[in-house]
C-alpha positions as CSV (number, residue, x, y, z in Angstrom):
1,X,8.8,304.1,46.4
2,X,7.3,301.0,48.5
3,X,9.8,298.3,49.7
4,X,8.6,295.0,49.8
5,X,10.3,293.0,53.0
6,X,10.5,289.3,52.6
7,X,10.2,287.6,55.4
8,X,12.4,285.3,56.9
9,X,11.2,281.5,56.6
10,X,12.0,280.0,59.9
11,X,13.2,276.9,60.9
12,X,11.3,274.1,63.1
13,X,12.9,274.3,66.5
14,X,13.3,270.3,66.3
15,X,11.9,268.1,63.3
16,X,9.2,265.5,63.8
17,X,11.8,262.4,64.0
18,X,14.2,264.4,66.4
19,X,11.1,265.1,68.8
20,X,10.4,261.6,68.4
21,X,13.7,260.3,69.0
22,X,13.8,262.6,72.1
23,X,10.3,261.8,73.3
24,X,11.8,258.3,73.4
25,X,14.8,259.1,75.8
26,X,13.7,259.2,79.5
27,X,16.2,262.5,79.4
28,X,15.1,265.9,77.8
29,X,17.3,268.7,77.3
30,X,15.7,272.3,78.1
31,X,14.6,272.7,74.8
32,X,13.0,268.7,74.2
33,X,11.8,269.5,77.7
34,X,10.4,272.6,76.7
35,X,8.4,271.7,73.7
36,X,7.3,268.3,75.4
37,X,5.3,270.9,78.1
38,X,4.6,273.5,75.9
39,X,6.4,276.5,77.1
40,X,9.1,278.5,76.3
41,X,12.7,277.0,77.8
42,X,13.7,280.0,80.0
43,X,10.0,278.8,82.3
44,X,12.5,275.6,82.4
45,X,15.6,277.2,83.3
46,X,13.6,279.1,86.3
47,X,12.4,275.7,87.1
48,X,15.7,274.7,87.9
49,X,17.0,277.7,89.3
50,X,13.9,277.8,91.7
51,X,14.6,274.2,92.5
52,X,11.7,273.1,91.4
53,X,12.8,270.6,88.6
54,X,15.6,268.6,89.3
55,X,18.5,268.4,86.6
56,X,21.6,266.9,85.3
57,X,24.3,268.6,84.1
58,X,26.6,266.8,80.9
59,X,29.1,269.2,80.0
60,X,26.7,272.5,79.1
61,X,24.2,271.1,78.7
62,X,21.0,270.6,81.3
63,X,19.2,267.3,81.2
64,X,15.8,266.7,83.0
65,X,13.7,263.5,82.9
66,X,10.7,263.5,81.0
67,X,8.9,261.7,83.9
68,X,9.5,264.7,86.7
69,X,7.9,267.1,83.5
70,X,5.3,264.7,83.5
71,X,4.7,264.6,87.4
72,X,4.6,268.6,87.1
73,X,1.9,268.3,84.6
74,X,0.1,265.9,86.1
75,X,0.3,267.7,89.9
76,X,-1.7,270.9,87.9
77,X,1.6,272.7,87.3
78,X,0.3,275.7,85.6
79,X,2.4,276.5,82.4
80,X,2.6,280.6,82.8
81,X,3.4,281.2,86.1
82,X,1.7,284.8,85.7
83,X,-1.6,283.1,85.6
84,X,-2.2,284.7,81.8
């Protein structure tokens, strides 16, 4: 007997206008910060633990501004720290 799995269909992380509407405030959350640098949002997280990438805490949440993900970028911030 063969069993056919279905696979899950997954859901966007953020949609196009909520990525825009976050790409237009100068705060990011992990996860808007995250997708704006293309990595995954623990790299983030051990950006802020390392105190690398300065943050802002509201309630749970962790806000960073979009301009100190930028200045990363722009400095040659290497987006796996492994080198991979």
């Amino acid at each position: 007997m063969v069993t056919v799995v279905k696979k899950a269909k997954r859901k966007p992380v953020m949609s196009d206008v909520e990525l825009r509407l976050a790409l237009d405030s100068p705060a990011l959350t992990v996860r808007e910060a995250a997708l704006y640098a293309h990595v995954p949002p623990n790299r983030i997280r051990d950006l802020i633990t390392a105190g690398d990438l300065g943050f802002q805490q509201q309630g749970k949440r962790f806000l960073v501004l979009r301009a100190d993900i930028e200045a990363l970028l722009a400095n040659g911030w290497r987006r796996n720290p492994k080198g991979k």
